[in-house]
C-alpha positions as CSV (number, residue, x, y, z in Angstrom):
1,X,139.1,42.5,112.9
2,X,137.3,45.7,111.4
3,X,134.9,47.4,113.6
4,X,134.1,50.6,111.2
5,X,130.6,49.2,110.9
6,X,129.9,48.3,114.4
7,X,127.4,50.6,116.4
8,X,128.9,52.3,120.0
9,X,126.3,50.2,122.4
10,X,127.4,46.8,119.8
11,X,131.0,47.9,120.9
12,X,130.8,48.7,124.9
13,X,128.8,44.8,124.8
14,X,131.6,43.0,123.6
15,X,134.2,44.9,126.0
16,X,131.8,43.9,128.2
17,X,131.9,40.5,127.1
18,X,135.6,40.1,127.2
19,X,135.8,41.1,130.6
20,X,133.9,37.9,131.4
21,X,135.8,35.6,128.5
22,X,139.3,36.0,130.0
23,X,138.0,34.8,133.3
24,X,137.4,31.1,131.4
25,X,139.8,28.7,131.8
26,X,141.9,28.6,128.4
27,X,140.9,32.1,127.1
28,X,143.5,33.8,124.7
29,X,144.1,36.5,126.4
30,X,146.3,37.7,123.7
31,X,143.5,38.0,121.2
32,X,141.0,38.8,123.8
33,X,144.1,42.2,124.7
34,X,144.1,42.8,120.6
35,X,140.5,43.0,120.0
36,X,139.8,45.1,123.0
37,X,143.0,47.8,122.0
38,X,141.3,47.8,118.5
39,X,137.6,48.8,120.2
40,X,139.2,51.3,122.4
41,X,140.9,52.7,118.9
42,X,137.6,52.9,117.4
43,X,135.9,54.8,120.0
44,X,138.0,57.2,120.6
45,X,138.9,58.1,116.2
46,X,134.9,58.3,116.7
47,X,135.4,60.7,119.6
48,X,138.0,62.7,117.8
49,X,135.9,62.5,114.4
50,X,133.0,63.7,116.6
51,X,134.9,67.2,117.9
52,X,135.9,68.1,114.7
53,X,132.3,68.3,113.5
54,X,131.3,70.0,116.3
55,X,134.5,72.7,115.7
56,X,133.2,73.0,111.8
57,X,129.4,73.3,112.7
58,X,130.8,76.5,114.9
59,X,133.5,77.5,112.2
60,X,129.7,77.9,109.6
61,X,127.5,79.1,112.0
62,X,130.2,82.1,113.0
63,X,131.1,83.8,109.1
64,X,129.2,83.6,105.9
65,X,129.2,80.9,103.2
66,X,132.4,80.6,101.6
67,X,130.5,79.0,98.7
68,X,127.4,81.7,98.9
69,X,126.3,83.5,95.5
70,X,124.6,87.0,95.4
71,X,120.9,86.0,95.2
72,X,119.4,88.0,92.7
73,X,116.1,89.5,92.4
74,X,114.5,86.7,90.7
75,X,116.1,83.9,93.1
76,X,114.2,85.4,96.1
77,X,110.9,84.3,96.6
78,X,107.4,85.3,95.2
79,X,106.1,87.7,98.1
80,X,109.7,89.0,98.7
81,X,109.6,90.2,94.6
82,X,106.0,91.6,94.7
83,X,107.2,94.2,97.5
84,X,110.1,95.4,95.6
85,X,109.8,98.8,93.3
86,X,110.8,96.7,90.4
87,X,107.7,94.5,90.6
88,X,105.5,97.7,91.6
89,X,106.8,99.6,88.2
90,X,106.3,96.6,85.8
91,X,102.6,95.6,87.2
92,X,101.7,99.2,86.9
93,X,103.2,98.8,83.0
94,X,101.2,95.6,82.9
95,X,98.4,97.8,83.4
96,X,99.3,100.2,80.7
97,X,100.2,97.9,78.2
98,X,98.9,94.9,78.6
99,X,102.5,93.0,78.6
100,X,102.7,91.0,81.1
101,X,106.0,89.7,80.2
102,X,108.4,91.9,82.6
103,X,105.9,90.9,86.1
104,X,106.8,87.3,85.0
105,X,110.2,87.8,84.5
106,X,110.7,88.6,87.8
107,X,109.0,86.3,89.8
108,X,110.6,83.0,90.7
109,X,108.6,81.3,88.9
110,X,108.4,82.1,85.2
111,X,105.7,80.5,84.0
112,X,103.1,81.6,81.4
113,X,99.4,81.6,81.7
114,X,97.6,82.5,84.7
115,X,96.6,85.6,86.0
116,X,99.7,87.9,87.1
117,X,99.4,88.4,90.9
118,X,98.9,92.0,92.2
119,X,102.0,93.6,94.2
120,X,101.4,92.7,98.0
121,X,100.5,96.3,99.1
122,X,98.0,96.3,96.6
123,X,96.5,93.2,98.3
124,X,96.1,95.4,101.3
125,X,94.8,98.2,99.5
126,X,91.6,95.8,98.0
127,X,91.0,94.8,102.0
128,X,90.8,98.2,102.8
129,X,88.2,98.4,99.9
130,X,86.5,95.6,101.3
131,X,86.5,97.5,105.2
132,X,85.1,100.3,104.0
133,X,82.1,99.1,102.5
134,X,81.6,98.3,105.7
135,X,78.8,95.1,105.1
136,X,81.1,93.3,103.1
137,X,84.0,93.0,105.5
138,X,81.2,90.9,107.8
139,X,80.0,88.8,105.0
140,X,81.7,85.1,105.3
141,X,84.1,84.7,101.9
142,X,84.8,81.3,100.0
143,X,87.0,80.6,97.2
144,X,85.7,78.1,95.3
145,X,85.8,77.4,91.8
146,X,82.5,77.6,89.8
147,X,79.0,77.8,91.2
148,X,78.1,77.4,94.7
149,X,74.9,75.2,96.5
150,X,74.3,75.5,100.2
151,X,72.1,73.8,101.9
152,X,70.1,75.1,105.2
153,X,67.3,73.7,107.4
154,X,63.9,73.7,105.5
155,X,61.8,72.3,108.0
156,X,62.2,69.7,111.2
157,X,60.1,68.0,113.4
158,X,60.5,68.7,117.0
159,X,61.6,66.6,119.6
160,X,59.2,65.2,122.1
161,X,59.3,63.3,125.3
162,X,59.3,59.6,125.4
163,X,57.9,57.7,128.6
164,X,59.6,54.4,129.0
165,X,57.0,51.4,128.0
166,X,55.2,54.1,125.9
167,X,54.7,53.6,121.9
168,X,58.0,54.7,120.1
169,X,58.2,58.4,118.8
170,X,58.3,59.2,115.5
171,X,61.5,59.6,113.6
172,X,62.3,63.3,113.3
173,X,61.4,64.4,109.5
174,X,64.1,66.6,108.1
175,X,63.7,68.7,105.3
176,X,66.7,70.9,103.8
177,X,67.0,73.7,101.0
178,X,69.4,74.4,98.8
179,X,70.5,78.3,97.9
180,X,72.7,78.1,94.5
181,X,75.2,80.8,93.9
182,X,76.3,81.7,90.8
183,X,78.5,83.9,90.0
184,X,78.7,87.1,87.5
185,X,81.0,90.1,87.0
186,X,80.8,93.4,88.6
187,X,82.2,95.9,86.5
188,X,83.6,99.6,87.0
189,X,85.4,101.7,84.5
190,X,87.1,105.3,83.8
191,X,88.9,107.0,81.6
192,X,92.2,109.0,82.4
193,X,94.3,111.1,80.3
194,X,97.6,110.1,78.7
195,X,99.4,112.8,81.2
196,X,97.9,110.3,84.4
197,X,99.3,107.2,82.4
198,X,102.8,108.9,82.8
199,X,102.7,108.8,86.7
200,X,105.2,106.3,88.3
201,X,104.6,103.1,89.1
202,X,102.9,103.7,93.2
203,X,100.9,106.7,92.3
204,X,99.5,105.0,89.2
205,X,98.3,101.9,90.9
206,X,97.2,104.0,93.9
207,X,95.1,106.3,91.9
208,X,93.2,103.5,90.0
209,X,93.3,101.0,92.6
210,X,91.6,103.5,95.3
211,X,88.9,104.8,92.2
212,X,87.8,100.9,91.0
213,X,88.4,99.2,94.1
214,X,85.9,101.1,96.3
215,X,83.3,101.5,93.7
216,X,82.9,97.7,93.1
217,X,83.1,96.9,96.8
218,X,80.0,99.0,97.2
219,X,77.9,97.6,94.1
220,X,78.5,94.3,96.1
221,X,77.3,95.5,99.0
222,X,74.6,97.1,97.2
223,X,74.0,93.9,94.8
224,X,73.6,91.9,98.4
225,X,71.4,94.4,100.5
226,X,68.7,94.0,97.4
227,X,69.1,90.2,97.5
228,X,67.7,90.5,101.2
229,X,65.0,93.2,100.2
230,X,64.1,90.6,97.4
231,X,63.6,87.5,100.2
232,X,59.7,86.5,101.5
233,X,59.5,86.0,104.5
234,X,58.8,82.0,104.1
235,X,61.4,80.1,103.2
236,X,61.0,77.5,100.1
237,X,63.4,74.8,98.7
238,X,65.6,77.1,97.0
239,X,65.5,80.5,99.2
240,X,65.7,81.3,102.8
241,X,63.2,83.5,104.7
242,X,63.5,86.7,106.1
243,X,61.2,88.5,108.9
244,X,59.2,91.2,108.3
245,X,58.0,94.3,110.2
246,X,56.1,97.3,109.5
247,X,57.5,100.5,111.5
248,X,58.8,104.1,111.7
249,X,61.6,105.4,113.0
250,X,60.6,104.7,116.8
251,X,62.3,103.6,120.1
252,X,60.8,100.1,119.9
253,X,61.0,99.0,116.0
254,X,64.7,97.8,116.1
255,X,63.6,95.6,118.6
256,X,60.9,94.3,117.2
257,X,63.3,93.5,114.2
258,X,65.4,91.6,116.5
259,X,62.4,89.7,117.9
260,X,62.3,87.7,114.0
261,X,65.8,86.7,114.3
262,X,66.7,83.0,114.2
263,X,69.2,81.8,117.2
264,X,72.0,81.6,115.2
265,X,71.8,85.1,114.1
266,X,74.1,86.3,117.0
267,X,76.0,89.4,116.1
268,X,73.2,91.7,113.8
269,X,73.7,94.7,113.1
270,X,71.4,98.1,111.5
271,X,71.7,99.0,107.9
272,X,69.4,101.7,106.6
273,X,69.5,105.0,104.7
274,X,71.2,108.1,106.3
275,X,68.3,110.0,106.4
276,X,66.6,107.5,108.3
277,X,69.3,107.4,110.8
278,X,68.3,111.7,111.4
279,X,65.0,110.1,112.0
280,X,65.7,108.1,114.7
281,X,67.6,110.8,116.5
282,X,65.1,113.2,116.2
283,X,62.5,111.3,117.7
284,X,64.8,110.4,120.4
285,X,65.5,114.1,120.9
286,X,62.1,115.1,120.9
287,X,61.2,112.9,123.2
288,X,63.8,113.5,125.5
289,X,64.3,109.8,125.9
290,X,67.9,108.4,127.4
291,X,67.6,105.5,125.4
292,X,69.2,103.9,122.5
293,X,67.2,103.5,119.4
294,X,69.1,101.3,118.3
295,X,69.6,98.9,121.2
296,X,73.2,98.6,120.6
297,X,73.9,97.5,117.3
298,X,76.1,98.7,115.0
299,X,74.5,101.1,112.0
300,X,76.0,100.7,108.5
301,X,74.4,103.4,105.9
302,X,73.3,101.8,102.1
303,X,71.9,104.8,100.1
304,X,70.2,102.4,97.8
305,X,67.8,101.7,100.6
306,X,64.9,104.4,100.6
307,X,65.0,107.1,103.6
308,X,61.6,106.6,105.5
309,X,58.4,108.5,104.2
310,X,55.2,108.5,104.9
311,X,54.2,109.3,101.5
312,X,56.9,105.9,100.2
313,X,55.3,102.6,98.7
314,X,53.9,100.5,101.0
315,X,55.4,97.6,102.0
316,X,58.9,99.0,101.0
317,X,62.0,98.1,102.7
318,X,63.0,101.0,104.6
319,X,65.9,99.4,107.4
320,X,67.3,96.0,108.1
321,X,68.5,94.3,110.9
322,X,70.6,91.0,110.7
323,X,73.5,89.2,111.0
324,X,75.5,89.2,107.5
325,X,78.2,86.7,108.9
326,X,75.9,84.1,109.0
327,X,73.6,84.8,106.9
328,X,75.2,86.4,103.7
329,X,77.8,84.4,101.6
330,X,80.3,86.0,98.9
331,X,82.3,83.3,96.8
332,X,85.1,84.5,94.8
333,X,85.7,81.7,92.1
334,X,89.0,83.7,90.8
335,X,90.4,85.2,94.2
336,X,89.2,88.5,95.4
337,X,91.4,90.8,93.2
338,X,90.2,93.4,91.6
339,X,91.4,92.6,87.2
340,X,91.8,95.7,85.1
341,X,92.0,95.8,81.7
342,X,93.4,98.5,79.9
343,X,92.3,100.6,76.5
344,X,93.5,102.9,74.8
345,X,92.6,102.7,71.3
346,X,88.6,103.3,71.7
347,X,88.9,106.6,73.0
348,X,92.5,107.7,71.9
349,X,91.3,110.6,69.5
350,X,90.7,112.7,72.7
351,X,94.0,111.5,74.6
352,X,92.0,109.6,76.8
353,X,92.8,105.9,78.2
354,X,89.8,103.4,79.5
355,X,90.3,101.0,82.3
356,X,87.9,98.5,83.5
357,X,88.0,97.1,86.7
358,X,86.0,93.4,87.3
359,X,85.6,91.3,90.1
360,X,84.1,87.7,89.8
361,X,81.9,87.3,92.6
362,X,78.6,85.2,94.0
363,X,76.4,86.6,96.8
364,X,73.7,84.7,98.8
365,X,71.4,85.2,101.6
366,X,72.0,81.4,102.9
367,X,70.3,81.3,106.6
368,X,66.7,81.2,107.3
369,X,66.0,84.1,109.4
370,X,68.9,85.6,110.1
371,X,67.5,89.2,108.5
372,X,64.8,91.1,109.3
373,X,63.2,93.6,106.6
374,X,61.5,97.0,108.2
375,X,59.0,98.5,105.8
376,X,56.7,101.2,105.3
């Protein structure tokens, strides 16, 4: 009788069984002595089969892979490749050329089509670009494909109070809006000579990562600080509403500012013109006042916002107050990656090389209230 297929607990049952059998009258004890020798045989080759396992589990654990190959660099994976100097050198000829042929034959996957992805310490670099715009590193970022609708709170009834036996309140009337995002291409571009095309691989993608990078970051921050200048200060069924207040450079205008806030703008901060910033230090200076102008908030600088004058436009937006996490958007339908694209036949006559650097990107002011303009 084979019991290869039998489990352990199947196998401890039926000894346990045949310790009862042979107390029946008539019992073959002979069998019943066979059939328990065979169980007792299978248990213990188990046992055996069991501790040799265990000592080859050890014996692989302890020394390398008898069977291991050398992994080469295009068996290790994607994010491993895109550190190495080999990856660094042929993006940064990618960027010469145009050839994107030696980035692909590197990667572990070598597919064509798509855009090549940038090395990973270039990745880091475009954050920092982000950071130090300084607005845009608050804004909240998406990455989704195409254009973008969000929706906010229009209008709503309030609730009331409802005595018991009383008429039945009125169901709350919700209205929403809808901001639509669509996206377009901010562009930067230089030229270089052929001697800074002949820098390595690091310094060249240093050099033109820092110079396009940074540049673009700002026009987005720029390209969003105008989109809150542009707001009125109602909201309608396709824009949000911003506050409004008319002020100088005083102790009490920021928090007037702060006064137009929705609730949900929680964390605002100051943008405004450097000059203005002077302003508010002066009068704080002249006054001899030991008091914050700027009742705590962080200040970010935009140069495209006018310094304050008395002889500006009136009713021009001189400082804003607000809370770009929730109330600015930036979608990113093709990733946040700054593409360049390389020339060198337009302006070769004078050894010079154009690169362009273009970022995909949507902004939106997409919460009623959460900014506050300051005008003249």
């Amino acid at each position: 009788m084979g019991f290869q297929n039998w489990t352990v607990d199947a196998l401890e049952k039926r000894k346990a069984e045949i310790a009862t059998e042979i107390e029946k009258d008539g019992a073959d004890l002979d069998a019943l002595n066979n059939e328990v020798r065979e169980i007792n045989a299978e248990l213990e080759k188990r046992k055996a089969d069991a501790a040799k396992r265990e000592e080859i589990r050890k014996a692989v654990a302890g020394s390398p892979n008898p069977g291991e190959r050398v992994v080469e660099e295009a068996d290790k994976p994607a994010e491993n490749v895109r550190n190495s100097k080999a990856y660094i050198d042929a993006y940064a000829n990618y960027i010469k050329t145009g050839d994107d042929s030696e980035c692909r034959a590197l990667l572990s996957t070598n597919a064509t089509g798509g855009q090549v992805p940038v090395p990973e310490y270039i990745e880091g670099r475009i954050r920092t670009a982000w950071e130090r715009s300084g607005l845009m590193d608050l804004v909240r970022k998406t990455y989704i494909r195409g254009n973008v609708k969000v929706g906010f709170e229009l209008s709503a009834t309030d609730a009331v109070v409802h005595t018991e036996g009383t008429t039945a309140p009125n169901e709350e009337v919700l209205t929403f809006g809808i901001v639509s995002m669509v996206p377009a291409s901010i562009k930067k571009w230089i030229t270089i000579s052929d001697e800074a095309m002949d820098m390595g691989g690091t310094e060249f993608l240093d050099y033109i990562y820092d110079e396009l990078t940074y540049k673009i970051a700002r026009k987005a921050q720029s390209e969003l600080i105008a989109k809150v200048v542009a707001a009125t200060a109602s909201a309608t069924s396709t824009a949000v509403g911003v506050g409004v207040v008319a002020g100088t450079p005083s102790l009490g205008v920021v928090a007037e500012a702060l006064g137009t806030l929705s609730d949900e703008a929680a964390n605002p901060v100051i943008v405004m013109n450097k000059a203005t910033w002077a302003q508010f230090k002066a009068a704080q200076y002249d006054g001899n006042f030991n008091v914050d102008p700027f009742e705590g908030l962080d200040v970010h600088f935009e140069s495209t916002l006018p310094a304050f004058s008395t002889s500006g436009t009136t009713g021009s937006t001189w400082m804003i107050v607000g809370d770009f996490g929730v109330g600015a958007q930036a979608n990113f339908p093709n990733g946040d990656d700054i593409t360049i694209k390389y020339d060198d036949l337009s302006l070769a006559e004078k050894d010079l090389v154009k690169l362009v650097g273009r970022e995909y990107v949507a902004l939106g002011v997409v919460a009623d209230h959460a900014f506050c303009k300051v005008t003249f």
